[in-house]
N, C-alpha and C positions, 0 to 999 in steps of 0.2 A: 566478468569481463571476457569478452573473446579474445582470442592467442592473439588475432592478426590485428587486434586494434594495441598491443605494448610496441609500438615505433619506435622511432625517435622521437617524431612528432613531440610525443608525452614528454621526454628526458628537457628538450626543447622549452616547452610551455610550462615545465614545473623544475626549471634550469636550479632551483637553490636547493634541489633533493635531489640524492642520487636517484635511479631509475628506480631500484629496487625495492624502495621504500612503496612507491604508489601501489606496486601491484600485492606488495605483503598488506597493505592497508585494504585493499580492496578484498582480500582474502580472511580478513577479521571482520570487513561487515558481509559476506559471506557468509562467516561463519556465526554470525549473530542474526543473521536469516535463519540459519536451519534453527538454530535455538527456538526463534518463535514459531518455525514451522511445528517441530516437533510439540510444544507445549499446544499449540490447536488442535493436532490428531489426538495427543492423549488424552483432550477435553472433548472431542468428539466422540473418542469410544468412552469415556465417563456417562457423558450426556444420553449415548447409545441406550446403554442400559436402567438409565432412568428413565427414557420417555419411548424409550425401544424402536429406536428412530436414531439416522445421523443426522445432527443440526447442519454440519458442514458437507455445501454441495461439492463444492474443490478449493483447492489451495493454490494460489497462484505466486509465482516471485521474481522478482528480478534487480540485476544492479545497475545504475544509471551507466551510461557509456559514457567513457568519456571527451567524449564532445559535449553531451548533454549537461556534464558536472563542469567542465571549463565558460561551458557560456553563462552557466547560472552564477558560478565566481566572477566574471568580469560584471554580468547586469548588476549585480549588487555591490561592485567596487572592493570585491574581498583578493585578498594578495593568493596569486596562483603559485600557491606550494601545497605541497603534499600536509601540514599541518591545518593549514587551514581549510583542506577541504573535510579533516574530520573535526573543526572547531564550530567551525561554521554552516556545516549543510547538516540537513536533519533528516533527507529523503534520499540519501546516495542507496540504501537499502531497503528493499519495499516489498512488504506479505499483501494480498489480498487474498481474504476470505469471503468465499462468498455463498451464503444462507438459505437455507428453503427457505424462510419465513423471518417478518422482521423483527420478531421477538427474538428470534434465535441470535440473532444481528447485538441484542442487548445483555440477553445472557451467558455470551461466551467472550463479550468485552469486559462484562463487573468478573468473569471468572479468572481471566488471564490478569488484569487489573488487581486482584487480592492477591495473586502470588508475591511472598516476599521480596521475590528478587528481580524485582519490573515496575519500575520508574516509571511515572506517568510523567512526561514533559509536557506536552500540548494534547488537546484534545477539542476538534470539531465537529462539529453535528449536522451537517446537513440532510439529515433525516427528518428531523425537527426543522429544521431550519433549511431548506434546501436554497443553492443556488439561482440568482435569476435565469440562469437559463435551463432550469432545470432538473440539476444535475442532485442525485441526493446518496447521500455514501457518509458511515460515521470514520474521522480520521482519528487517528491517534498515532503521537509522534512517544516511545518507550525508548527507555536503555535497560539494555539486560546483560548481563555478564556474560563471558564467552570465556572459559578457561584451558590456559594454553600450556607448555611443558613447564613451561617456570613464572609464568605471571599469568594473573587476573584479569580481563581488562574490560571496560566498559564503552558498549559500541549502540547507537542509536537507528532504530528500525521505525519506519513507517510502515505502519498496518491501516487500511481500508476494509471496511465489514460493509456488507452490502448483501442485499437478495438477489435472486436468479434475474428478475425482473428488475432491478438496480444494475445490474451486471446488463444486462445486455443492452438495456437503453444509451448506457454510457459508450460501450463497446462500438455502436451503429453511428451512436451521434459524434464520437471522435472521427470515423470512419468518412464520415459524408462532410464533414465540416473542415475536414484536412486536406481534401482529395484535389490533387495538383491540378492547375490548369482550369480550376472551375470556380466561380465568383458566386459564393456562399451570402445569398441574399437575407431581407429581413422576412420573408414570409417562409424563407426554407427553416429560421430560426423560429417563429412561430409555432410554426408541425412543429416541431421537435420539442418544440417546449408541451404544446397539446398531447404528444406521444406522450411524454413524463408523465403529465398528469394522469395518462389512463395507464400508467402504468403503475403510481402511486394506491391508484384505484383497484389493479388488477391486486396488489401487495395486501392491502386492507380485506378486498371478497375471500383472499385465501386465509389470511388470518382469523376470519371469521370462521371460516371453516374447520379449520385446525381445530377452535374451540369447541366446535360442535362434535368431533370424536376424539376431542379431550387427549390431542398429543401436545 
């Protein structure tokens, strides 16, 4: 969370906690980010020297703002206290991974997934299963442990796996579909849906390729 966004505001909107609790909370799923960040790099340089290749194109992260976390507690009728934003939200803390290829998209989720200590809560597939408008990216909602000077504690991350070509499709169509002042019709959602698909398409030609010099 950025400096200038701990106001008042916050103290205000989340009146039955002190101040200081929100931003120490926002600092443990922070710190339960780097945890899955780091457990990707060290699966990437594992993966390195087996396929002599990195599966991971970049690593992405970020923590909801809080505007973003107060509006999704009021649409859901969930009580604005600093409790229940870690009871009840699943996505205040978000990795994205994003893959040269979509197999790699599979292999480094069953990898991170076998580790002992990484809870599978939810898990969605729209790779398999893509979006009607689209959209295709596998989710997975973990908890992984985060240990601190005197406690334990367990803090849940949302990770998106996704390929170059999942990545940037997503990236253009949030981009053009959000964009102020302009009345996002149904045939601009068509292209975009038509893009996906050739982009689905582009993900498959290169996967075949992969196979053909057997990385």
């Amino acid at each position: 969370m950025q400096k200038n966004e701990k106001t008042t505001e916050n103290i205000e909107l989340l009146a039955e906690d002190k101040a200081g609790q929100y931003d120490e909370l926002m600092a443990y799923f922070k710190c339960a980010m780097m945890e899955i960040e780091t457990k990707f790099r060290v699966l990437n340089e594992e993966f390195s020297l087996q396929y002599d290749r990195n599966p991971i194109s970049a690593i992405k992260s970020r923590l909801k703002t809080f505007k973003s976390i107060r509006e999704k507690l009021i649409k859901n009728d969930f009580p604005l206290t600093v409790n229940s934003v870690e009871e009840n939200l699943n996505d205040v803390a978000g990795v994205r991974v994003i893959c040269s290829f979509e197999r790699d998209v599979y292999l480094l989720a069953e990898a991170l997934l076998s580790q002992d200590d990484i809870e599978l809560i939810a898990k969605k597939d729209y790779i398999a299963h893509p979006k009607d408008n689209g959209y295709r990216s596998l989710h997975l909602i973990v908890a992984v442990p985060i240990y601190l000077v005197n406690e334990k504690r367990t803090m849940r991350v949302e990770i998106q796996l996704r390929t170059i070509a999942m990545d940037s499709w997503a990236t253009l169509e949030h981009q053009l579909r959000y964009k102020k002042n302009i009345e996002f019709t149904d045939e601009m959602a068509e292209e975009l849906f038509r893009c996906s698909q050739l982009s689905s398409e582009l993900d498959h030609k290169m996967d075949n390729l992969r196979k053909l010099v057997n990385v």
